[in-house]
C-alpha positions as CSV (number, residue, x, y, z in Angstrom):
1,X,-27.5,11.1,52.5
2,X,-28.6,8.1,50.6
3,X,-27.6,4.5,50.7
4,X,-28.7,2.3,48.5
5,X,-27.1,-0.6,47.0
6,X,-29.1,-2.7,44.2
7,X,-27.7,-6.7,44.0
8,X,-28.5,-8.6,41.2
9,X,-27.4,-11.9,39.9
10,X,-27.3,-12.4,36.9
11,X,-26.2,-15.5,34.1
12,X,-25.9,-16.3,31.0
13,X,-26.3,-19.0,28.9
14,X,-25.3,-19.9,25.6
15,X,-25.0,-16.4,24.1
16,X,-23.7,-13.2,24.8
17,X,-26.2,-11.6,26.4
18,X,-27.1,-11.3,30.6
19,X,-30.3,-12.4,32.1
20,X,-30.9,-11.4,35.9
21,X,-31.7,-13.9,37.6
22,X,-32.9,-12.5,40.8
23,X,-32.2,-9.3,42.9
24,X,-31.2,-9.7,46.8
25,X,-32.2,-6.9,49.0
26,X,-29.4,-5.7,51.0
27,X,-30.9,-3.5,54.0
28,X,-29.3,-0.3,54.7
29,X,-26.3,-1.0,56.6
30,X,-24.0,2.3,57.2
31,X,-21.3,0.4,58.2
32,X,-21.1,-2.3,56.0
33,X,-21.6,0.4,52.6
34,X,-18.4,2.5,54.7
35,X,-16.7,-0.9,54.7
36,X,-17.5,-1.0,51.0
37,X,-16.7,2.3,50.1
38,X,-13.1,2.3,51.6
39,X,-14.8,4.7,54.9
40,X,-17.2,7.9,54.6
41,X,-14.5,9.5,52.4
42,X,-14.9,7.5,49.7
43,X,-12.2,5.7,47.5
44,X,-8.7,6.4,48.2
45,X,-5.9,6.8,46.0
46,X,-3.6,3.7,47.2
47,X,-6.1,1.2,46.1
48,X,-4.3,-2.4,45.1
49,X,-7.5,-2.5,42.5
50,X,-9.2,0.3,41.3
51,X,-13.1,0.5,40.3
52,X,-13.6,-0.4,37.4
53,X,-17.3,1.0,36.7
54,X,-20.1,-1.1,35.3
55,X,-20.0,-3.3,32.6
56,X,-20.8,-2.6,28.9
57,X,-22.8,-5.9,28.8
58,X,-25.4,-6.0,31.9
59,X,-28.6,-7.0,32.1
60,X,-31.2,-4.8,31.1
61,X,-32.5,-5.0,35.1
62,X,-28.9,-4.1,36.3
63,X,-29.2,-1.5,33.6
64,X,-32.1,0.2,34.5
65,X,-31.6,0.3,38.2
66,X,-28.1,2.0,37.5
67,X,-29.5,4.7,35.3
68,X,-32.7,4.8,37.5
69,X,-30.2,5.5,40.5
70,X,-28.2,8.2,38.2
71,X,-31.4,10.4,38.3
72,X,-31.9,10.7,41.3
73,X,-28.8,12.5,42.1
């Protein structure tokens, strides 16, 4: 199974649109993406805040690493 999580910071400034600013790279941690994930089940039900997805409004980095990830699958 994969685990891969992509971190970018991003800002912006003035106008509406998002620059990344840099990308940390997280190593792979099982435990910690679990920890994220809610366990190796995924997301349960009885969450006080659901996911809410990615933003319309990303960066074009953020972007392309989210649809670069989607083909992989």
């Amino acid at each position: 199974m994969g685990c891969d999580i992509h971190t970018v910071i991003e800002y912006t400034q003035w106008d509406p649109f998002w620059q990344a600013f840099g990308e940390i790279d997280l190593p792979r941690d099982y435990k910690l993406f679990s920890a994220i994930a809610f366990g190796d089940g995924g997301i349960t039900d009885d969450l006080p805040y659901p996911p809410r997805g990615l933003p319309l409004d990303v960066s074009l980095k953020t972007s392309g690493l989210f649809y670069m990830a989607l083909q992989n699958i």
